[in-house]
N, C-alpha and C positions, 0 to 999 in steps of 0.2 A: 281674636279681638281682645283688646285689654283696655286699660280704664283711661287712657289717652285717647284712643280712639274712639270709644263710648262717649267721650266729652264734646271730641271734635265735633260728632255725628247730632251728638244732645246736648248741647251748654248747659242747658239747666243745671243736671249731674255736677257739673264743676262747680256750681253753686253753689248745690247742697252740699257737697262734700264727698259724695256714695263715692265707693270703690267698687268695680267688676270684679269679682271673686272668680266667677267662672261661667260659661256661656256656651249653651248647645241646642239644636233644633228642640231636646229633651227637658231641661233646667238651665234657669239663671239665676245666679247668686251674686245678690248686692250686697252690700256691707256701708251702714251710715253709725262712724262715732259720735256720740253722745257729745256737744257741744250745746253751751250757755249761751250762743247768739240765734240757734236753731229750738229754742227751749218760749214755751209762755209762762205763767206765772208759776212760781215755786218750783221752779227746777225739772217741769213738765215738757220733753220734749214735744214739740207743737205737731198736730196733727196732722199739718199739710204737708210737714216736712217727711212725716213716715209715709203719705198718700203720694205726695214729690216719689218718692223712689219706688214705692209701688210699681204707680206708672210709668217710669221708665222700665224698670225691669219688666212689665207685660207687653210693652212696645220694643224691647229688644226681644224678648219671645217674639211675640208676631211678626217681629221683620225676619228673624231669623226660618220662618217658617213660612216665608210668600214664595211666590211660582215666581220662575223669572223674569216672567214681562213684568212684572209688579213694581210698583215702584216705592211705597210707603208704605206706613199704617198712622192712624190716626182715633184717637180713644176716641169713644159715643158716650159713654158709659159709665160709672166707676160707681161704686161703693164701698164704706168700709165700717163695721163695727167693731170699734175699739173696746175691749175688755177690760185693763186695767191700762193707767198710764206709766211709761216710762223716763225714769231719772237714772 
């Protein structure tokens, strides 16, 4: 899978911007550059946008790890604490 297909599958992704790095039952590695219209004030990339690709990337785990009659996944769930923010 690579990051066209990621898109196809998840629009959102194309949204944000993320890039599929790489993608295995094991790890998935997303990548979102730093962008001024994904930012709130003072040049603070916006939180949703780093929880945006979170959950994509926990939802390409999960799909990548269902049984084959399976059909989706679908987040219940999410948390995240932020430590410092990113510019």
């Amino acid at each position: 899978m690579d990051t066209e297909a990621l898109n196809a599958a998840m629009p959102f992704g194309r949204r944000l911007g993320g890039e599929l790095v790489s993608a295995s039952p094991e790890e998935v590695v997303l990548r979102l550059d730093w962008a001024e219209d994904l930012c709130t004030a003072g040049g603070v990339l916006h939180g949703g946008a780093i929880m945006g690709l979170a959950d994509g990337g926990g939802g390409l785990l999960a799909f990548l790890n269902l049984p084959e009659e399976a059909a989706g996944t679908a987040t219940i769930e999410s948390k995240t604490n932020f430590f410092r923010a990113v510019r």
